[in-house]
KOLBA-27245 format. One record per residue: residue in one letter; x, y, z of N, C-alpha, C, O in turn. Coordinates in nm, 2 decimals, padded with zeros to 4 digits, always signed. Each point is the difference from the previous one (the first is absolute). Layout:
// residues N
VEXDREN_A_X_Y_Z_X_Y_Z_X_Y_Z_X_Y_Z;
...
//
This chain:
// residues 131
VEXDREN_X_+07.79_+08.90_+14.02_+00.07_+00.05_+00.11_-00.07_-00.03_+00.13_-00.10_-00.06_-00.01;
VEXDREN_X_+00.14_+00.08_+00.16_-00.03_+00.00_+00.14_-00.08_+00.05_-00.03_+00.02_+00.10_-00.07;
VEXDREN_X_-00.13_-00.13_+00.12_-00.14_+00.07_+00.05_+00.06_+00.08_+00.11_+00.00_+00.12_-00.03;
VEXDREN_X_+00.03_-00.13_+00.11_+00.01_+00.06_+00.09_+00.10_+00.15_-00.03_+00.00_+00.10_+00.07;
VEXDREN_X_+00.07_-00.13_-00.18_+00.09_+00.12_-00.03_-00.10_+00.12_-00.09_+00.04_+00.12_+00.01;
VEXDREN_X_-00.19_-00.15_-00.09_-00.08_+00.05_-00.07_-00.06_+00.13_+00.07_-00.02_+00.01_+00.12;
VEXDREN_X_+00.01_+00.08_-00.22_-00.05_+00.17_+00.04_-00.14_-00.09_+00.07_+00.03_-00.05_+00.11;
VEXDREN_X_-00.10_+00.03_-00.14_-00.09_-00.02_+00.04_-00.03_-00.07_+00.14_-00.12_-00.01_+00.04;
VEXDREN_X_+00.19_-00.03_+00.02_+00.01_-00.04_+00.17_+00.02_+00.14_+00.01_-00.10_+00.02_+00.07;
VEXDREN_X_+00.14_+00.07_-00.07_+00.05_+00.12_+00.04_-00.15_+00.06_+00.04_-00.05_+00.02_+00.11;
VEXDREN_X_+00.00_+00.01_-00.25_-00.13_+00.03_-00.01_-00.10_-00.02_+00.07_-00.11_+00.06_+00.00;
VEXDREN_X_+00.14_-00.17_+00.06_-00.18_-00.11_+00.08_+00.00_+00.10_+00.14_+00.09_+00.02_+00.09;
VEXDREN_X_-00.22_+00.04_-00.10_-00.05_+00.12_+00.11_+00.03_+00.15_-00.07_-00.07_+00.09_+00.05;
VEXDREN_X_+00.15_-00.06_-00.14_-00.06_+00.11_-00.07_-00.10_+00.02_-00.08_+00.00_-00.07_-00.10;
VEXDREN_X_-00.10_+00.16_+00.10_-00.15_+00.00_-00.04_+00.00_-00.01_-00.13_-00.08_-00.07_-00.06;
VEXDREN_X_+00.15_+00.13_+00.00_-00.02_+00.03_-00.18_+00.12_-00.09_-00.04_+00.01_-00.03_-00.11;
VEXDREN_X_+00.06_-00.01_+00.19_+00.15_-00.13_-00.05_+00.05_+00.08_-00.15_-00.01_-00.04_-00.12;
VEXDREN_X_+00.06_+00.20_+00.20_+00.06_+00.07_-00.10_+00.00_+00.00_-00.12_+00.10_-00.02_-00.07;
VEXDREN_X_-00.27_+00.06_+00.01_+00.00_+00.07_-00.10_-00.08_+00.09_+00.00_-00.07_+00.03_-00.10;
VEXDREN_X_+00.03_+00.07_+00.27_-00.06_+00.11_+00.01_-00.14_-00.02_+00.05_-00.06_-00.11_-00.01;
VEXDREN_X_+00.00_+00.22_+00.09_-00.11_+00.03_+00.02_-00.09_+00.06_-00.12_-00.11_-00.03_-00.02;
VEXDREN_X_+00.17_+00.12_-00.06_-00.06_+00.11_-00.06_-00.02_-00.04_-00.12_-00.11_-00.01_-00.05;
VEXDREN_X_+00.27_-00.01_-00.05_+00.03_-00.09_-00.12_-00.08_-00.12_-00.01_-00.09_-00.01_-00.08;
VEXDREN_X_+00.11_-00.06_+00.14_-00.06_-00.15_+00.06_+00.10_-00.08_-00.15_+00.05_+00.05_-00.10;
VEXDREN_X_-00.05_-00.16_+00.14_+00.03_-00.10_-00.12_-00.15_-00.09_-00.09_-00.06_-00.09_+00.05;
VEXDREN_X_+00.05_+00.15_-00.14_-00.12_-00.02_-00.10_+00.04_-00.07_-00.12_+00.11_+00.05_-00.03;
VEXDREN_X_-00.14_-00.14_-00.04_+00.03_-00.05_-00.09_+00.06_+00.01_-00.15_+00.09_-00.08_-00.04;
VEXDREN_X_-00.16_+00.22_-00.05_+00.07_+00.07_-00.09_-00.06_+00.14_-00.03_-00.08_+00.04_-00.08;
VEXDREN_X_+00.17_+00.02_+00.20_-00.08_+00.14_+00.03_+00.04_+00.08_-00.15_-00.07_+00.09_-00.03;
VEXDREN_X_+00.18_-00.13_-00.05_+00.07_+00.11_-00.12_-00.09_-00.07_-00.08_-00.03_+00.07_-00.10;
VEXDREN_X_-00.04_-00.18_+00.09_-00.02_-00.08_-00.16_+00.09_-00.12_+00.00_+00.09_+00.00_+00.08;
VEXDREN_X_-00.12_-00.12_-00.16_+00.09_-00.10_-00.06_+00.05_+00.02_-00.08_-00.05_+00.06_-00.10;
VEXDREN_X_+00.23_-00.10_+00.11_+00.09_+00.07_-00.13_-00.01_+00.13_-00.02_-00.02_+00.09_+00.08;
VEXDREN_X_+00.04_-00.09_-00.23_-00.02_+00.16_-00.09_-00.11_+00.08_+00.02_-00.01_+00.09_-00.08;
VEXDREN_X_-00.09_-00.10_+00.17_-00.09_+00.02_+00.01_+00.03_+00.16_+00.05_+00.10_+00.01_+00.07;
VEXDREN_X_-00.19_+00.12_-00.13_+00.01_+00.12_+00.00_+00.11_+00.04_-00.03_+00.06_+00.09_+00.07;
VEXDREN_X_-00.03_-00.13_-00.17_+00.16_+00.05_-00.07_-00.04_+00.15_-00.03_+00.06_+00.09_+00.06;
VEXDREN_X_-00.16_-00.07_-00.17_-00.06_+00.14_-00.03_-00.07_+00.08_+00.12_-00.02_+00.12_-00.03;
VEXDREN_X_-00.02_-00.15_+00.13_-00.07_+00.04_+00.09_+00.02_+00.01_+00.17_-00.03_+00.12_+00.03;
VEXDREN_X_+00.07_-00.19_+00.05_+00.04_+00.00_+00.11_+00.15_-00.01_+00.02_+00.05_+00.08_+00.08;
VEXDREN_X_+00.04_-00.16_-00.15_+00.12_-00.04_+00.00_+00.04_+00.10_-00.13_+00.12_-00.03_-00.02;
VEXDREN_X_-00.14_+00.08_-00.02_+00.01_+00.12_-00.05_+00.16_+00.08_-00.06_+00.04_+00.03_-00.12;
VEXDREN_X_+00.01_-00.01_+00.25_+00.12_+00.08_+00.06_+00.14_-00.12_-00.05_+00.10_+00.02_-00.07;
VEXDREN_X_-00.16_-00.15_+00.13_+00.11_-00.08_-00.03_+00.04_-00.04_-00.12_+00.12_-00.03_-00.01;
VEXDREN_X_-00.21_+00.02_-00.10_-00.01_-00.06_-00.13_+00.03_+00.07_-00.04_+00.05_-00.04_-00.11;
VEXDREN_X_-00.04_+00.20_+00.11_+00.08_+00.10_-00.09_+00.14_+00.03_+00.08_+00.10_+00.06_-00.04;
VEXDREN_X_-00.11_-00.12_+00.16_+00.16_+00.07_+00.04_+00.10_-00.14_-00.05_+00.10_+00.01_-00.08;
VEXDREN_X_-00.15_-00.14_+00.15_+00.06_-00.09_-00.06_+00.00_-00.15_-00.12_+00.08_-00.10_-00.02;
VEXDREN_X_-00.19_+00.15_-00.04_-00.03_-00.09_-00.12_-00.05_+00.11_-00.11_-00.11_-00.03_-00.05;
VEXDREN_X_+00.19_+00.18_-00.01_-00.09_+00.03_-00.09_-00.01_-00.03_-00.17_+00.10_+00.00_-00.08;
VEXDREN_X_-00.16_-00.01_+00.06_-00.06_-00.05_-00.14_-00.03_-00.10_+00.03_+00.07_-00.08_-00.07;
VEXDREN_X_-00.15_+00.03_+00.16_-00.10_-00.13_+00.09_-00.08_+00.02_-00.16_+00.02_-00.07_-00.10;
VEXDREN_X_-00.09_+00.15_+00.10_-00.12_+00.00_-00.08_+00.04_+00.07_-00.07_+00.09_+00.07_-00.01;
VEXDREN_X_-00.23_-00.12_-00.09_+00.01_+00.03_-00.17_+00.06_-00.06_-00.10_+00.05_-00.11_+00.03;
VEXDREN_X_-00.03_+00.16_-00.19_+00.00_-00.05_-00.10_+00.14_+00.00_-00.01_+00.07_+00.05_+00.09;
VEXDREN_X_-00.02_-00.11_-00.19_+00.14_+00.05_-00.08_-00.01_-00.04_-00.07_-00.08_-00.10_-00.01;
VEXDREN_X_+00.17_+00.16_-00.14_+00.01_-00.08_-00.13_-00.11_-00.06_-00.07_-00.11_+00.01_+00.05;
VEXDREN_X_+00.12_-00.09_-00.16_-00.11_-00.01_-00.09_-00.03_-00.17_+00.04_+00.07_-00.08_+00.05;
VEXDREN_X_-00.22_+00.09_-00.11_-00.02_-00.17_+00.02_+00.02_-00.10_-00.12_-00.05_+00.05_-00.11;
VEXDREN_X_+00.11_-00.16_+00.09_+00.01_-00.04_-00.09_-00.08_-00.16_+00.00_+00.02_-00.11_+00.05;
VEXDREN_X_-00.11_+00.17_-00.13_-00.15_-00.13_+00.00_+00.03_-00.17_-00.02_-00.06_-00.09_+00.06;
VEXDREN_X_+00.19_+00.07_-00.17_+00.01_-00.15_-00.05_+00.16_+00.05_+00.06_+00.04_+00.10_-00.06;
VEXDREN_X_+00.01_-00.13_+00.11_+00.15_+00.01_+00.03_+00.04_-00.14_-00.10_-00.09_-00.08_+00.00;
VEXDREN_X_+00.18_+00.06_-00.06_+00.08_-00.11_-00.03_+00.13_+00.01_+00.04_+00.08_+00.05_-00.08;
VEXDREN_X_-00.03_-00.07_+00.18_+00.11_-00.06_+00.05_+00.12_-00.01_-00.10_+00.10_+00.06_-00.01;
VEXDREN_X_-00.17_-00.16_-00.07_+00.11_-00.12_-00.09_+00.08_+00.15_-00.14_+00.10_+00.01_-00.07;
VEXDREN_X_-00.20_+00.06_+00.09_+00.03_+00.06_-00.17_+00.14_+00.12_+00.11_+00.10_+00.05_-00.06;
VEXDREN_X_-00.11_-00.03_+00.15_+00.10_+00.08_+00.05_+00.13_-00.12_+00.02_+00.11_+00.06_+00.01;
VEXDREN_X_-00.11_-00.13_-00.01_+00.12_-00.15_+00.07_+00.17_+00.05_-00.13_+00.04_+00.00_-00.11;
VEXDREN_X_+00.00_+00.02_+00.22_+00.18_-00.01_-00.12_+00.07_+00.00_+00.07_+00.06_+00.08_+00.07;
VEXDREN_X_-00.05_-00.24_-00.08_+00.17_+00.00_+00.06_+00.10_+00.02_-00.05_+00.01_+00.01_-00.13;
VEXDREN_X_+00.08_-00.01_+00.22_+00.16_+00.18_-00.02_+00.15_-00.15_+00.02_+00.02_-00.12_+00.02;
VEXDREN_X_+00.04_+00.23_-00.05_+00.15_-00.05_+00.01_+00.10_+00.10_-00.01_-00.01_+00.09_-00.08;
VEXDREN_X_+00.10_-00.10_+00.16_+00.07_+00.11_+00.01_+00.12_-00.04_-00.10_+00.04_-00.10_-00.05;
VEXDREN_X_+00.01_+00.26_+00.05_+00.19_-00.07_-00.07_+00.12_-00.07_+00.04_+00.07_-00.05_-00.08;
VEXDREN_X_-00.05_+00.06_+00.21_+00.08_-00.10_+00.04_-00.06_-00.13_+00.00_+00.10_-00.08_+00.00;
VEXDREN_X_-00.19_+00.02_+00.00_-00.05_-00.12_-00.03_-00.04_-00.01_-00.14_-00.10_-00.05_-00.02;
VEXDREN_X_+00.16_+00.11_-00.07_-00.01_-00.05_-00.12_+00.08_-00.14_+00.00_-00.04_-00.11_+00.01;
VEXDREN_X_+00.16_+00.16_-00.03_+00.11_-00.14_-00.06_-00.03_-00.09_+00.06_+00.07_-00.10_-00.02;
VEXDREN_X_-00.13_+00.10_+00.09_-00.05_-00.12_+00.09_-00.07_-00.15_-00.10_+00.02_-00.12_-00.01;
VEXDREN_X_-00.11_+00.26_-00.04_-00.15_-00.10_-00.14_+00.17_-00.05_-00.09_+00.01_-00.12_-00.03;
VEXDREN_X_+00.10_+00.19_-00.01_+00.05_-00.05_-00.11_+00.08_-00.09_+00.04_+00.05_-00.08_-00.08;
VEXDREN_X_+00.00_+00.07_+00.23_+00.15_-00.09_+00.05_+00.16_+00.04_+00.00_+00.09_+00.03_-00.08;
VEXDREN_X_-00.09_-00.06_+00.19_+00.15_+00.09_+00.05_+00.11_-00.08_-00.13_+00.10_+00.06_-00.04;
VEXDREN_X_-00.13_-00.15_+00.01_+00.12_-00.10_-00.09_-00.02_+00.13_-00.15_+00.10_+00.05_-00.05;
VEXDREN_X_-00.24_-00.02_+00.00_+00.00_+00.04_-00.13_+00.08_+00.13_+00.07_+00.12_-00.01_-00.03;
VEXDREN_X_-00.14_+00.08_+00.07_+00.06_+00.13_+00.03_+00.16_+00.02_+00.00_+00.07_+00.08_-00.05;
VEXDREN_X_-00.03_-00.21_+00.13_+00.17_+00.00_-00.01_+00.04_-00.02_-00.13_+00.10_+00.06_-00.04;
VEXDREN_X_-00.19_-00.13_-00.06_+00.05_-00.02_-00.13_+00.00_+00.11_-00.09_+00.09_+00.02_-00.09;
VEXDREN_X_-00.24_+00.09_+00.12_+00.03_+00.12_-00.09_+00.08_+00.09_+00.09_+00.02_+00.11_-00.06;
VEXDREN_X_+00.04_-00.11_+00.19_+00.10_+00.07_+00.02_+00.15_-00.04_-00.10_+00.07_+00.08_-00.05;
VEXDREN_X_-00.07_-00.23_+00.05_+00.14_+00.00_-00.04_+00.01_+00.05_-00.18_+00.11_+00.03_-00.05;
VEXDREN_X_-00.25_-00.02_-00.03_-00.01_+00.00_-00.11_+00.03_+00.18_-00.03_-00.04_+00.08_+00.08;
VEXDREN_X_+00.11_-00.06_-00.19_+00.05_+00.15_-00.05_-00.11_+00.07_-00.01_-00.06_+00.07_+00.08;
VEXDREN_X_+00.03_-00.11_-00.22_-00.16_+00.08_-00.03_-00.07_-00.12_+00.05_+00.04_-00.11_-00.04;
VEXDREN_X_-00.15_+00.11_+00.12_-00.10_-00.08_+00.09_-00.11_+00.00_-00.13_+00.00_+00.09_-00.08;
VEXDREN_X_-00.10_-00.19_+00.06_-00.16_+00.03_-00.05_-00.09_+00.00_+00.13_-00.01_-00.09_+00.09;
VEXDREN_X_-00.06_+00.19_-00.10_-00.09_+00.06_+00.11_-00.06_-00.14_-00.03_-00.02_-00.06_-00.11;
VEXDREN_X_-00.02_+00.01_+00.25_-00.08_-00.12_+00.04_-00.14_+00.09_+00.00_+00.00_+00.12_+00.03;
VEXDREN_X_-00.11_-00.18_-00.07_-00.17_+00.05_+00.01_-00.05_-00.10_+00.12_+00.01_-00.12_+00.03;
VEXDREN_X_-00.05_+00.22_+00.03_-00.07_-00.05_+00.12_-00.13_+00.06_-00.01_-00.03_+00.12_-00.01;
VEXDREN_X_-00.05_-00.25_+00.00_-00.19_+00.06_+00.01_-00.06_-00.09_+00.09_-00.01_-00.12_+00.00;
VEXDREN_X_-00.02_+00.22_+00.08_-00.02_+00.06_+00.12_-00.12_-00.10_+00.02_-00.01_-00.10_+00.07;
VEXDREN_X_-00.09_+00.16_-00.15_-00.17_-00.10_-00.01_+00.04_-00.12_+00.04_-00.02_-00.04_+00.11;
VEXDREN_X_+00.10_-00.04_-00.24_+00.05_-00.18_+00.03_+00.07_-00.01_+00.17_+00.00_-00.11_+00.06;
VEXDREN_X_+00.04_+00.21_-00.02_+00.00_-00.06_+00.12_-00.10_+00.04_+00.14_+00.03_-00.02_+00.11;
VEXDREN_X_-00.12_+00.08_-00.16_-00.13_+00.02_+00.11_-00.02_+00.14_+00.01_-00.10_+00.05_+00.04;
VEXDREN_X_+00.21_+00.03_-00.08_+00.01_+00.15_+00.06_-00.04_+00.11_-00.11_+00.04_-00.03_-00.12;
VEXDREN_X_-00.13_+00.15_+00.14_-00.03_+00.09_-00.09_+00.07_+00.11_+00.01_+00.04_+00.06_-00.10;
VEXDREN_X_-00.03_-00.02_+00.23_+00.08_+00.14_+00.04_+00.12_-00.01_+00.02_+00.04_-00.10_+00.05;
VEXDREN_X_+00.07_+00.21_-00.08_+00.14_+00.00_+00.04_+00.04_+00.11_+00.08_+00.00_+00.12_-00.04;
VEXDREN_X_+00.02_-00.16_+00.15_+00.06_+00.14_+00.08_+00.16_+00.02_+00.00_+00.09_-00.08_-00.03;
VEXDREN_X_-00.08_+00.18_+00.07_+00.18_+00.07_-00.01_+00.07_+00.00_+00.16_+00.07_+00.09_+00.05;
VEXDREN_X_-00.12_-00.21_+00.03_+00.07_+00.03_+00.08_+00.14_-00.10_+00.01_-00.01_-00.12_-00.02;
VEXDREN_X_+00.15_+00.19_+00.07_+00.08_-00.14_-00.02_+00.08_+00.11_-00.12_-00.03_+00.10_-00.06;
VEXDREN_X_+00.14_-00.24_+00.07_+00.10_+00.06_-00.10_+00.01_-00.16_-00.06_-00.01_-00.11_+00.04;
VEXDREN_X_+00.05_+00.22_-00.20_-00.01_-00.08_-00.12_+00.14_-00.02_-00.09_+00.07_+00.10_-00.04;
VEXDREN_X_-00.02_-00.25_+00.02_+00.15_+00.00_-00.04_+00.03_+00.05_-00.11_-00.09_-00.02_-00.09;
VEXDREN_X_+00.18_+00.09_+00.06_-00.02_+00.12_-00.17_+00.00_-00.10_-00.08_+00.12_-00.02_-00.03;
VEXDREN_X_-00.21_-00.07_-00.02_+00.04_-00.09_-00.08_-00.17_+00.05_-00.15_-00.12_+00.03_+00.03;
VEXDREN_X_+00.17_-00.03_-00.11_-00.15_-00.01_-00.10_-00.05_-00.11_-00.01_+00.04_-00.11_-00.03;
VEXDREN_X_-00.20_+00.18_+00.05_-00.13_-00.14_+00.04_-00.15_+00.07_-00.08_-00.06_+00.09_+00.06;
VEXDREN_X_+00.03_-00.13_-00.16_-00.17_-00.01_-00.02_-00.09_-00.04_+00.13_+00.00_-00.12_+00.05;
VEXDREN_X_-00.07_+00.22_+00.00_-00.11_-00.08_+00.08_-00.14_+00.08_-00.08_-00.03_+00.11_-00.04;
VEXDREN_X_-00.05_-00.28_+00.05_-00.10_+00.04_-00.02_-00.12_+00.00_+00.13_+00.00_-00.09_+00.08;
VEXDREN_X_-00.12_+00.21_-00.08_-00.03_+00.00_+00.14_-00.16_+00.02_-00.08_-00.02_-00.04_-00.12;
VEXDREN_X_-00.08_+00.11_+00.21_-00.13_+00.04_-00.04_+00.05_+00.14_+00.01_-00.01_+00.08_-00.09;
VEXDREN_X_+00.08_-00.07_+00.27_-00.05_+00.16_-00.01_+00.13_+00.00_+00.08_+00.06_-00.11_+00.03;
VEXDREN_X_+00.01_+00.26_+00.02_+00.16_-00.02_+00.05_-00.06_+00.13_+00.08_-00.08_+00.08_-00.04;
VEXDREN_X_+00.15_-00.07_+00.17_+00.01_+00.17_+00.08_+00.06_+00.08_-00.11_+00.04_-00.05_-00.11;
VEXDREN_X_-00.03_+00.19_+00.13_+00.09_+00.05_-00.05_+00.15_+00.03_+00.09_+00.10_+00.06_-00.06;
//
């Protein structure tokens, strides 16, 4: 921007260039950062950051990641895995044979319930299902 438009031309011949006689401008009069969270800064860390500090919950030493991993699929994307063509066909069929759908062969362990499901009868095979 204009130099000439800057607080600071304003300032040239004020003694302290407004930041006080008394206060003075000093370099880190509170601390750097988080510094006196427990101790000086005190007031702020419980009024606006509380549960700054301390523990929660348990530690878990070897985490493995992998042994928690299951991927899901819901119920409206079922007939998806079997194909819109098979589905017209066991609509048009009287008594239908439940098609088996397993779930594993196509990547997925979990089945969730969300979505709506065409009243048609279906074997699925899963690991584990919501209730």
């Amino acid at each position: 921007s204009n130099i000439k438009r800057k607080k600071t031309r304003k300032l040239r011949g004020h003694v302290s260039h407004g930041h006080g006689r008394i206060g003075k401008h000093r370099k880190h009069p509170g601390g750097r950062g988080n510094a006196g969270g427990m101790h000086h800064h005190r007031i702020n860390f419980d009024k606006y950051h509380p549960g700054y500090f301390g523990k929660v919950g348990m530690r878990n030493f070897h985490l493995r990641r992998q042994h928690k991993f299951c991927l899901t699929i819901n119920l409206d994307k079922l007939w998806s895995l079997v194909g819109v063509d098979k589905v017209a066909e066991l609509e048009k069929e009287k008594t239908p044979n439940a098609p088996v759908i397993d779930l594993v062969k196509f990547g997925y362990y979990k089945l969730l319930g969300r979505g709506h499901f065409p009243n048609l009868p279906v074997i699925v095979k899963a690991k584990y299902f919501t209730k």
